[in-house]
C-alpha positions, -999 to +999 in steps of 0.1 A: -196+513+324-170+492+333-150+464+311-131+440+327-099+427+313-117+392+303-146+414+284-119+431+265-096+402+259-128+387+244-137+417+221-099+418+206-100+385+196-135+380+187-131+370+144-148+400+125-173+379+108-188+372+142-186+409+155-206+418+120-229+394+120-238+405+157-243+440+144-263+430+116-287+409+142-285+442+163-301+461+134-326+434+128-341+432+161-342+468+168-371+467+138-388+437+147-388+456+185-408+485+166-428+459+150-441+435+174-441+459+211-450+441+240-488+443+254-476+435+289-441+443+302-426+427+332-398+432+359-386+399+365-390+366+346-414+349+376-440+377+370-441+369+337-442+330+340-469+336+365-490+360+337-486+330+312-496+303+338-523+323+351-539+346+327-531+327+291-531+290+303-556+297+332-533+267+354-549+240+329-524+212+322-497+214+299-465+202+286-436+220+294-405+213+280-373+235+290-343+234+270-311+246+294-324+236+328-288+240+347-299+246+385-332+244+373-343+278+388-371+284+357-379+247+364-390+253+399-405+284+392-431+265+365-439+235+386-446+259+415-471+280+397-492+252+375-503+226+405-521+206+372-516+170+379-521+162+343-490+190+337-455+171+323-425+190+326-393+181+306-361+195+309-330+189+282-296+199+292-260+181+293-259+197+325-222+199+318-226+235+308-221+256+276-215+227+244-198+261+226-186+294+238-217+321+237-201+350+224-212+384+222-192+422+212-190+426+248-181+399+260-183+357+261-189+329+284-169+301+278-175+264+268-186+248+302-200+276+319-234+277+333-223+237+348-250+219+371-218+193+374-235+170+353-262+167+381-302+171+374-315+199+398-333+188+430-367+193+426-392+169+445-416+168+415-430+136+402-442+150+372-408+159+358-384+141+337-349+147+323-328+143+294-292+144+298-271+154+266-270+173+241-300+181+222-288+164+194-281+135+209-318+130+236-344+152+214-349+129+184-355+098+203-377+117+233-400+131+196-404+096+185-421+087+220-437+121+227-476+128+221-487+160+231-523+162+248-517+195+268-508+235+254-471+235+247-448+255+259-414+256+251-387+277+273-358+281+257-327+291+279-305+272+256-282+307+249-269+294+213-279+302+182-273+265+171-288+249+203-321+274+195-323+268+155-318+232+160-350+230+188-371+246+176-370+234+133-375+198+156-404+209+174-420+222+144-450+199+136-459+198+178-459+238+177-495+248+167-519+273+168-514+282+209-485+272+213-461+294+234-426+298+231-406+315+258-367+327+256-346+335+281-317+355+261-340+370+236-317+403+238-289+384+226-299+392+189-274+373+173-284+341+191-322+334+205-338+362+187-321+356+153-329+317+153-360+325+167-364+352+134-348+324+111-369+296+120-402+320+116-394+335+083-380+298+069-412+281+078-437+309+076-450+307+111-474+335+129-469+349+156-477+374+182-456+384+215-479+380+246-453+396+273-418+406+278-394+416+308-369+446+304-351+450+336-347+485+328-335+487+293-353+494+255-346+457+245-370+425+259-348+401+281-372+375+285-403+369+260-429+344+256-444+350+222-476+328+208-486+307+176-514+319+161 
């Protein structure tokens, strides 16, 4: 394998306390993979978008809200495959890019990557809306206005173990029994999957994981996982 000078560069002067706590996650998730295997394993994130859309949701309407929309590629993807008029898709993002470097042993994308140039994505849908800024900032005041009549489902592409833990303790009282949680980065185990392991232990939800992508390797990429 291959490191480039910016992946090393990035591993020298990573602080220890962050390289251990990323082995530490690494050990975690490598149980909870033994625990909780996958019924249904995918190639790429669309074929397992359209399994959700089609064969959990059956296409019904449903509320969709997607936290890291940048080009809005998983955005186009959704309101392509559930044609529900009832549906509401909403997408949170600065689209400004990363609000904090994602950092990783091997290497780190910097503050600002992953930019849209502060632009919402073109998609001619009318049953989409989006919130611009961070999700500190546009998720408590969408909450106070928001009430839910479809399944939730929440797609998290947000990268950060903050931007994750944060979402998802405020979503908590809107995700109930059915509910489905998807993240994109859920093989970053010291980000998605340990606030997605936090917030489930702290508030002592169920769970159960309905399918997963691998590209190849041992570890999920992508996962959409369901309260039960």
């Amino acid at each position: 394998m291959q490191i480039s000078l910016r992946n090393i560069s990035s591993i020298i002067f990573r602080k220890p306390s962050k390289i251990l706590k990323e082995i530490n996650s690494n050990s975690l998730m490598d149980k909870w993979l033994l625990e909780n295997p996958s019924p249904e394993l995918f190639d790429t994130r669309e074929e397992l978008y359209e399994y959700i859309n089609n064969s959990i949701c059956q296409n019904a309407a449903i509320d969709y809200l997607e936290f890291g929309v940048a080009q809005g590629k998983s955005m186009k993807s959704w309101v392509r495959l559930n044609d529900s008029p009832d549906s509401k898709f909403y997408g949170f993002d600065t689209f400004e890019g990363l609000p904090e470097s994602f950092d990783r042993i091997r290497f780190t994308d910097p503050i600002g990557e992953f930019t849209n140039n502060g632009e919402f994505p073109k998609i001619n849908d009318k049953r989409i809306g989006f919130n611009k800024g961070l999700f500190q900032e546009t998720l408590p005041s969408f909450l106070d206005n928001y009430f839910p009549q479809n399944r939730l489902i929440i797609h998290n592409d947000s990268d950060l173990y903050t931007s994750s833990l944060y979402l998802l303790t405020m979503l908590n009282k809107f995700i109930i029994k059915g509910s489905i949680i998807i993240f994109d980065e859920f093989f970053c185990s010291s980000h998605e999957f340990q606030a997605f392991y936090d917030y489930v232990t702290s508030y002592q939800r169920s769970y159960k994981v309905l399918g997963a992508t691998t590209n190849g390797q041992k570890r999920y990429t992508q996962i959409a996982i369901q309260i039960i």
